[in-house]
Every structure is written in structure tokens, then in C-alpha cells.
Backbone as CSV, one residue per row, in Angstrom:
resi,resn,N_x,N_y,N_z,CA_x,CA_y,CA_z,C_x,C_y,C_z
1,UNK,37.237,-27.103,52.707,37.129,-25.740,52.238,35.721,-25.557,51.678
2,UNK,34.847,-24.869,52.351,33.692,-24.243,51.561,33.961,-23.847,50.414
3,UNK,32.836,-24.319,49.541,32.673,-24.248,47.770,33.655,-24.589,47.262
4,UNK,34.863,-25.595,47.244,35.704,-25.409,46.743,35.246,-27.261,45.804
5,UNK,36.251,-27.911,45.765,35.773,-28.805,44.538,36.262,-28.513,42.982
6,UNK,36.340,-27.236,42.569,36.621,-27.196,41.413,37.800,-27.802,40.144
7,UNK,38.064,-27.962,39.532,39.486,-28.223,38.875,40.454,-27.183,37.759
8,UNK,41.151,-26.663,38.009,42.250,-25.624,37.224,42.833,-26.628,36.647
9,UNK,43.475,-25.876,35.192,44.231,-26.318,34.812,45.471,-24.959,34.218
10,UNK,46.878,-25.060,34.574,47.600,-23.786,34.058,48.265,-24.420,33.091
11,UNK,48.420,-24.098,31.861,49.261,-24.924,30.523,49.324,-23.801,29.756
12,UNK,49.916,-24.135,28.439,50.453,-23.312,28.240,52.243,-23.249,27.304
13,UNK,52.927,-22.512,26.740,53.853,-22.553,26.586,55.114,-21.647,27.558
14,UNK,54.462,-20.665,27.969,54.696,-19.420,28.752,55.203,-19.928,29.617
15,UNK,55.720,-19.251,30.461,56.509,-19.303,32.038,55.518,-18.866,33.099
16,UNK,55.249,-19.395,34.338,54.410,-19.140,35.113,53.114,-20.293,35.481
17,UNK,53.485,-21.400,34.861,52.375,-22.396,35.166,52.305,-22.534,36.610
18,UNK,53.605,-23.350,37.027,54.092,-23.595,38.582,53.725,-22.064,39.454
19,UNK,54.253,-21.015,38.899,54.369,-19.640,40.114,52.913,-19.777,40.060
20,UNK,51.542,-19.533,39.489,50.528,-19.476,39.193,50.011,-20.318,40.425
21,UNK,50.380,-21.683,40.556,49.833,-22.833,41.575,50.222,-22.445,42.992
22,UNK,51.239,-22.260,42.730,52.154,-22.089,44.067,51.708,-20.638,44.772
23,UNK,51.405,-19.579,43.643,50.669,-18.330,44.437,49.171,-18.866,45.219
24,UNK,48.361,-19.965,44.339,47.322,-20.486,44.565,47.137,-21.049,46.179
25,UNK,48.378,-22.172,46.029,48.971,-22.445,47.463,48.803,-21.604,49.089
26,UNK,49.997,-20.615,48.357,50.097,-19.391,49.262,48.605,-18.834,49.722
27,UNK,48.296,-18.566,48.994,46.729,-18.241,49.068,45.766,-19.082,50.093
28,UNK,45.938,-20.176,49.685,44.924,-21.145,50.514,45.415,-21.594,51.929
29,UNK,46.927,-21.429,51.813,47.549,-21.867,53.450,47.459,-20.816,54.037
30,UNK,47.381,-19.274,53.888,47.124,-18.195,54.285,45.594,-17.986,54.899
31,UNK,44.835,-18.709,54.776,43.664,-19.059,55.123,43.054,-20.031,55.932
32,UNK,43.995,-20.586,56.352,44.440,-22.165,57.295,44.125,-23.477,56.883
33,UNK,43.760,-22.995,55.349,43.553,-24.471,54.566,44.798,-25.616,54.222
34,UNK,44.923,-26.740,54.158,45.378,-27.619,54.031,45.645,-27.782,51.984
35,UNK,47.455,-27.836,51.890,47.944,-27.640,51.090,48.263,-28.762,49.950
36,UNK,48.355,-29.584,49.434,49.234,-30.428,48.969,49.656,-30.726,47.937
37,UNK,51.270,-30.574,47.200,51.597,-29.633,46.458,52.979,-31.320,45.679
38,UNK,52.044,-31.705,44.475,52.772,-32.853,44.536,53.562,-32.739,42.896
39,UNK,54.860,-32.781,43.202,55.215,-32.817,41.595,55.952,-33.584,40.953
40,UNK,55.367,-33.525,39.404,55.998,-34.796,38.622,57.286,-34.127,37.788
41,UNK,57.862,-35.306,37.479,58.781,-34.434,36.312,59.808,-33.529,36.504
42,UNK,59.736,-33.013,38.055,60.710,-32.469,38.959,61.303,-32.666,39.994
43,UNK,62.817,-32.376,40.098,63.124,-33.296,41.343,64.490,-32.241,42.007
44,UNK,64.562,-31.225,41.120,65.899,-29.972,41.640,64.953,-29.370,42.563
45,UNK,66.505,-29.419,43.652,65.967,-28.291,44.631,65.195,-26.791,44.151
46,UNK,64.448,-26.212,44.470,64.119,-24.745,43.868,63.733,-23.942,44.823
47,UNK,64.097,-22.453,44.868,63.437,-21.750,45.839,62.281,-21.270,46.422
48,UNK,60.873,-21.907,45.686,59.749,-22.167,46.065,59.404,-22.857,46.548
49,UNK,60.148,-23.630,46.818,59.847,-25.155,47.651,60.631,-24.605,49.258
50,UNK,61.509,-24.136,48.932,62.271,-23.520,50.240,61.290,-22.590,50.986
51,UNK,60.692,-22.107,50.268,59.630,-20.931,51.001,58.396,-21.624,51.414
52,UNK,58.108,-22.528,50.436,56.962,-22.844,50.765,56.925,-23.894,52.252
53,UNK,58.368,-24.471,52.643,58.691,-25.077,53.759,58.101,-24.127,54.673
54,UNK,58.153,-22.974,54.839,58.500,-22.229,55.820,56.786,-21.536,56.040
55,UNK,56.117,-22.159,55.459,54.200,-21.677,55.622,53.693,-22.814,56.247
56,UNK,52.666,-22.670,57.081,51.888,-23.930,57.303,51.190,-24.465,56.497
57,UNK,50.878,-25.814,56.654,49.654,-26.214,56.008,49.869,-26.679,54.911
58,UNK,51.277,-26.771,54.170,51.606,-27.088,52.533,52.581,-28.159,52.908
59,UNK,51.955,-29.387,52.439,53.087,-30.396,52.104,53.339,-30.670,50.689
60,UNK,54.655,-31.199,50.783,55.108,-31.345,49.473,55.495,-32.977,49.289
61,UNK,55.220,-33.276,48.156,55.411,-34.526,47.390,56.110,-34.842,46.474
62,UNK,57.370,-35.187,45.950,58.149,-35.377,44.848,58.693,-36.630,44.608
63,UNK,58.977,-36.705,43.170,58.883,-38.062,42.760,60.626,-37.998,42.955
64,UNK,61.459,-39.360,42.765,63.014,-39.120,43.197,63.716,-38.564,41.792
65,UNK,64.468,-38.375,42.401,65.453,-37.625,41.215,65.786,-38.068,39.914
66,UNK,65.548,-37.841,38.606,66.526,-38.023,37.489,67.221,-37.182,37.154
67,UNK,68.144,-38.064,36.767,69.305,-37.307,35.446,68.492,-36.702,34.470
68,UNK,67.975,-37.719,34.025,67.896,-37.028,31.922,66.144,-36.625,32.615
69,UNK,65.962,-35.771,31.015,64.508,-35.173,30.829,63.901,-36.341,30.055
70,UNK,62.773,-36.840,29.807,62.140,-37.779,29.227,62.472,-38.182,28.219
71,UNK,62.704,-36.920,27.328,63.190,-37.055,25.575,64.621,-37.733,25.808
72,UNK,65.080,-37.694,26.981,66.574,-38.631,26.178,66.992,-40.022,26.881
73,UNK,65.373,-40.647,27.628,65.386,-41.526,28.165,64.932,-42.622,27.435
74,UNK,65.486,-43.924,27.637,65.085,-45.246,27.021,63.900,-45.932,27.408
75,UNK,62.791,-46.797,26.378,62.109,-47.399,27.265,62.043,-47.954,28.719
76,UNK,63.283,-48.141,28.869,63.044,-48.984,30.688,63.243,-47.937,31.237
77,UNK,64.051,-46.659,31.116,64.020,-45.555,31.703,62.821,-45.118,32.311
78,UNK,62.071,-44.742,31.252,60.848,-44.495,30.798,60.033,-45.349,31.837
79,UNK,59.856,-46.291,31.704,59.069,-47.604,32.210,59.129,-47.246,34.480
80,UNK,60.524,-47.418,34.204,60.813,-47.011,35.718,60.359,-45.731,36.572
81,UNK,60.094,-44.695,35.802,59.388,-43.131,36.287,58.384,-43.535,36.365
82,UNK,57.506,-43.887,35.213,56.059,-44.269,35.214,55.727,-45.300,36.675
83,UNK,56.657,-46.018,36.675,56.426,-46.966,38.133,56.206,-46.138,39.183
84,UNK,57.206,-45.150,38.948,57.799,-44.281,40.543,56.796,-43.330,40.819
85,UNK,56.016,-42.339,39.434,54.912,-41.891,39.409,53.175,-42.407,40.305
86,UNK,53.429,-43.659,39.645,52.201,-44.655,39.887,52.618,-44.734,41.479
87,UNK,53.582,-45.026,42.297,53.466,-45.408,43.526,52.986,-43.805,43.915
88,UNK,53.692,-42.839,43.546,53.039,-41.593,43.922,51.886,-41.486,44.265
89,UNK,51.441,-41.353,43.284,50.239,-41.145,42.813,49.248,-41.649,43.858
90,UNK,49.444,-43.171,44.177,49.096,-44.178,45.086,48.315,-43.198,46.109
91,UNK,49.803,-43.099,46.813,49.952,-42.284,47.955,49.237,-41.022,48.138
92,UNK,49.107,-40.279,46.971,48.576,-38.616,46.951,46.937,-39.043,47.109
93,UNK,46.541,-40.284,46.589,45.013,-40.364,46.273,44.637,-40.874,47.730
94,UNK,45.696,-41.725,48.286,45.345,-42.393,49.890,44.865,-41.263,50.886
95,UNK,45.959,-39.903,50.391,45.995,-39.359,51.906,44.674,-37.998,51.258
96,UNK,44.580,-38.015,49.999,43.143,-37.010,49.474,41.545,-37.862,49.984
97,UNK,42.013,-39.029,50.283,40.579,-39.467,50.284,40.614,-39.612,51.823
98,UNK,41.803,-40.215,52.522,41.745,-40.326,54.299,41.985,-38.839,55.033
99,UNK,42.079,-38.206,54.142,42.864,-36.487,55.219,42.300,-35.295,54.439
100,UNK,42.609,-34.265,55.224,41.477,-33.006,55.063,42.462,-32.058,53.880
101,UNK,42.534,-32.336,52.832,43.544,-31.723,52.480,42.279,-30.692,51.116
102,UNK,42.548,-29.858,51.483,41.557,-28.648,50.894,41.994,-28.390,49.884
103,UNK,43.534,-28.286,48.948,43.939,-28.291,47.778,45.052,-28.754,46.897
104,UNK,45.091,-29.605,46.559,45.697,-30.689,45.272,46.095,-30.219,44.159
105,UNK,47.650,-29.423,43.919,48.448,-28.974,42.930,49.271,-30.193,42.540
106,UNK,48.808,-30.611,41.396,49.389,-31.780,40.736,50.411,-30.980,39.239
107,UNK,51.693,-30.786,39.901,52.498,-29.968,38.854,53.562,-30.657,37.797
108,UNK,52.809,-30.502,36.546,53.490,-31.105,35.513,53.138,-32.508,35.658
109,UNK,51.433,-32.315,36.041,51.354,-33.652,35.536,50.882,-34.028,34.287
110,UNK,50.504,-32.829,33.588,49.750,-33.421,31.907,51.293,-33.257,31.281
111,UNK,52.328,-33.036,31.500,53.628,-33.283,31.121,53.973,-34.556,31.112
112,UNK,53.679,-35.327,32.563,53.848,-36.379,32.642,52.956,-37.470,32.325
113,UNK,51.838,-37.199,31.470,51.089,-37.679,31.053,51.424,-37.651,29.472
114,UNK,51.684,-36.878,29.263,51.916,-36.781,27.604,53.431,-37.076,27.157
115,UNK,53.831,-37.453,27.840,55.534,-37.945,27.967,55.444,-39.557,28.123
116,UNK,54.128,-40.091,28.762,54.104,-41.519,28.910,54.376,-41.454,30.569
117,UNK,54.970,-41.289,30.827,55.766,-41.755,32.309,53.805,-41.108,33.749
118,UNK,53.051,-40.692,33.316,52.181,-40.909,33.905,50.928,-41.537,32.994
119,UNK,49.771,-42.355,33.590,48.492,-42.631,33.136,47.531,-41.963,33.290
120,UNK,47.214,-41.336,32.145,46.308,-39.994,31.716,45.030,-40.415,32.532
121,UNK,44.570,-41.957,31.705,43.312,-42.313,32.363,43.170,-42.501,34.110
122,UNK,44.419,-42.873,34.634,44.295,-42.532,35.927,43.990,-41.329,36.302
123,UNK,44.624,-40.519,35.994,44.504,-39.206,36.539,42.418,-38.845,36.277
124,UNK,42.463,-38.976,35.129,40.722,-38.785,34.744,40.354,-39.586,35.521
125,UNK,40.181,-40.689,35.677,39.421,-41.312,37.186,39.243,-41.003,38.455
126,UNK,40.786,-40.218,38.652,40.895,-39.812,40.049,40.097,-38.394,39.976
127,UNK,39.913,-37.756,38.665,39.156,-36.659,38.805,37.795,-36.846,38.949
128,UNK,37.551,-37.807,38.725,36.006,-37.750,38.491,35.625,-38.433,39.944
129,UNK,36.171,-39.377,40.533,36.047,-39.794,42.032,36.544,-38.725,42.820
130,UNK,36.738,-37.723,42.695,37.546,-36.786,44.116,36.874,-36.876,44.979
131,UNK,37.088,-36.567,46.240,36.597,-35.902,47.082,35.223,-34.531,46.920
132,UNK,34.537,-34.676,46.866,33.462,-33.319,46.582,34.275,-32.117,46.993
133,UNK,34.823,-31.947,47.237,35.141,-30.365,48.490,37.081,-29.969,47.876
134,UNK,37.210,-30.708,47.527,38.676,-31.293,46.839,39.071,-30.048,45.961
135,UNK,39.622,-28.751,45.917,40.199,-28.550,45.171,41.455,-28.793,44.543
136,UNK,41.167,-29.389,43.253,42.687,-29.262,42.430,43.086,-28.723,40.921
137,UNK,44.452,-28.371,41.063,44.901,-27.637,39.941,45.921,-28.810,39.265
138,UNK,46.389,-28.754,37.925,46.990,-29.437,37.303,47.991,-28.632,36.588
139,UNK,49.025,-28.879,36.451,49.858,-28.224,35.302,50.603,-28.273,33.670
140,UNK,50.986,-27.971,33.323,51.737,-28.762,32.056,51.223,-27.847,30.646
141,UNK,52.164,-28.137,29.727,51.654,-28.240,28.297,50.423,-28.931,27.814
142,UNK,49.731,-28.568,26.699,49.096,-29.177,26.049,47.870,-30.173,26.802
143,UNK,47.463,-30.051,27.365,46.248,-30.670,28.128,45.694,-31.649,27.360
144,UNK,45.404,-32.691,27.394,44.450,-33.606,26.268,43.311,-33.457,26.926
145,UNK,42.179,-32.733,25.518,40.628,-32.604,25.639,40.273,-32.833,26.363
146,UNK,39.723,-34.200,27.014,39.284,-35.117,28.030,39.804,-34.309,29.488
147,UNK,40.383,-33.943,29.931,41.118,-32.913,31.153,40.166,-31.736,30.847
148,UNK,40.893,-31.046,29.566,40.307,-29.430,29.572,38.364,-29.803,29.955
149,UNK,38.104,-31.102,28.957,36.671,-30.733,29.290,36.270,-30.928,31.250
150,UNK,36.788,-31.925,31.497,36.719,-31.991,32.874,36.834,-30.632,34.098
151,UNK,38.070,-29.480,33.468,38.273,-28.635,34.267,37.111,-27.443,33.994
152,UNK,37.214,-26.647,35.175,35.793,-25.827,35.823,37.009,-24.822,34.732
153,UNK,37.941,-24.456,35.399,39.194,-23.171,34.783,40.242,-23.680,34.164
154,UNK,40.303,-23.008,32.793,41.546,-23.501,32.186,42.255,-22.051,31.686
155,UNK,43.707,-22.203,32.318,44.602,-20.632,32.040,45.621,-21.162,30.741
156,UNK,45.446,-20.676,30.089,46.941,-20.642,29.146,47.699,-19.207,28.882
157,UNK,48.853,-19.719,29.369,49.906,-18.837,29.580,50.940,-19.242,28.499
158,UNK,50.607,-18.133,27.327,51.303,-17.898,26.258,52.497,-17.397,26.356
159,UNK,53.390,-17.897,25.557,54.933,-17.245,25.351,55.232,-16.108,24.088
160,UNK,55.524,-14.817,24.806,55.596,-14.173,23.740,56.972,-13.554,23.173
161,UNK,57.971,-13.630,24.370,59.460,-13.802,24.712,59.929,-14.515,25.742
162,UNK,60.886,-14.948,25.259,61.887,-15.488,26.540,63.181,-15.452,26.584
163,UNK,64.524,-14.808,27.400,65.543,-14.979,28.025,66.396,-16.339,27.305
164,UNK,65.632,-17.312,27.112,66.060,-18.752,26.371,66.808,-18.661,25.003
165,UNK,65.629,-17.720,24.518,65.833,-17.396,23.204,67.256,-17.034,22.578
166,UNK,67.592,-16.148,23.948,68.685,-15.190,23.505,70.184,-16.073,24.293
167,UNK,70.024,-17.394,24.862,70.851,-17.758,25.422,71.182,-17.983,26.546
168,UNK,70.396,-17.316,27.457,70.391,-16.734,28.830,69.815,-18.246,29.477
169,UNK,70.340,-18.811,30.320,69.672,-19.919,31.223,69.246,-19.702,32.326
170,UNK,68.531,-20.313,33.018,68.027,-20.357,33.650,68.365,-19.776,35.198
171,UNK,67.773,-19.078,35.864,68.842,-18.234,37.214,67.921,-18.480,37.836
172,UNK,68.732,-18.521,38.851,68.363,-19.138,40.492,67.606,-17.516,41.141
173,UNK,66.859,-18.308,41.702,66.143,-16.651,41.991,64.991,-16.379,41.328
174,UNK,64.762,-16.426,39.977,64.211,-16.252,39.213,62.978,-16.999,38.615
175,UNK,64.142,-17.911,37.701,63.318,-18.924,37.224,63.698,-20.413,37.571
176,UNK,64.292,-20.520,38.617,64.592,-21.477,39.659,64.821,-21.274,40.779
């Protein structure tokens, strides 16, 4: 992709980190660029992933399924994602450095960085070795410094209400 290279980051407390990337996506496969759309920390089917099947140019990457969310997992729990992450990871950096892949949505990975179950400093290495031409976006809460300073764009998407609040879960369609 001409001029591209840069690094995003969408964080935030707000809703819209993921739709934000995934419009990004849309955007760039709409253009006949090469997609690749890898996420941590998630493993439910969702209807963006269903759509996004159905565009060229966007592959998707997911780590395997858990039960629990991080907070109610045990060290070896814990220990075992971080493994499953790391082989990921492996893989996402093999096929960014051997294949033409024009943009790198790494979603919920400063989640999975600040949860333990990914290596922050990996990820900063892999930023600073990219590919020149490499765009990628990152997602998550709370960014640690070292990232924000690294990224060209950083969005935070504030929460000023939410549906949660009042009880309401989560709907398919919507916000899944």
C-alpha cells in the first residue's frame, strides 16, 4: 500500500474500538488491499466476522476458544493463553514479513498485554521491525506509554453511557 506504514491505536473505555478497525478493514479491502485481521482475547462467533468472510482480501486469525475472561483464570490458565497467543503471534509476524499483507488489525491486543497472557515487549519489537509499508492498528484499554509513543494515531473512545449500566446485555446484532 502506498504511504501506508503507520501505527493506530483505538483504546479507550467506550464501545467502538473493534467497529473502528473493522470499518478500517472494510476500507482497505475495498481498495484491493490485503487485510489481516488477528484477534486476541476473543474467540465467540460475531457478526463482523461473518461479513467480513464475505469481502475479499481480509483474513482472519483467532486464538482458540476460552471459557473464562482472564480475571477468573488461574496461573496455568493464564500461562496456557499466553502460549497460545505467542504461537499466534509467531504466525501473524511469519506471514507480515513473507506476504503482501497491506494492513495488520491486532484486536485487543494491549488487553492482552495488560492481562499478562500477551508480551508487551514482543509486540514493541515487532513494531519497530515491521515491514516499512505495513500498516497496523492495535486495540484495547489503556495502552502502556511505550505503544502510545510508538503510534503515528491514537483514538480514545470515551464512555459516556452504556446499555450495561442499566442491565441490558449484550445483543446480537448490535454489540455482537
Amino acid at each position: 500500500m502506498k504511504d501506508g506504514g503507520l501505527i493506530h491505536i483505538y483504546c479507550g473505555d467506550g464501545k467502538g474500538k473493534t467497529t473502528a478497525a473493522i470499518g478500517l478493514a472494510v476500507r482497505c479491502s475495498g481498495h484491493g488491499n490485503h487485510v489481516l485481521l488477528v484477534q486476541f482475547l476473543k474467540s465467540r462467533p460475531t457478526g463482523e466476522l461473518t461479513s467480513l468472510a464475505l469481502l475479499p482480501n481480509i483474513e482472519i486469525m483467532r486464538g482458540k476458544e476460552t471459557k473464562k475472561f482472564t480475571f477468573q483464570m488461574n496461573a496455568e490458565e493464564k500461562a496456557q493463553v499466553k502460549s497460545e497467543h505467542l504461537a499466534l503471534f509467531a504466525k501473524v509476524k511469519q506471514k507480515c514479513f513473507n506476504e503482501q499483507i497491506d494492513l495488520l488489525i491486532l484486536d485487543e491486543v494491549i488487553g492482552a498485554c495488560n492481562t499478562g497472557v500477551f508480551d508487551k515487549d514482543i509486540l514493541i519489537d515487532f513494531l519497530k521491525a515491521k515491514p516499512a509499508e505495513l500498516e497496523v492498528v492495535l486495540t484495547g484499554r489503556n495502552p502502556a506509554a511505550e505503544l502510545v509513543e510508538l503510534a503515528d494515531y491514537v483514538s480514545e473512545i470515551c464512555k459516556r453511557k452504556h446499555p450495561y449500566e442499566k442491565g441490558i446485555a449484550a445483543r446480537t446484532g448490535i454489540e455482537r
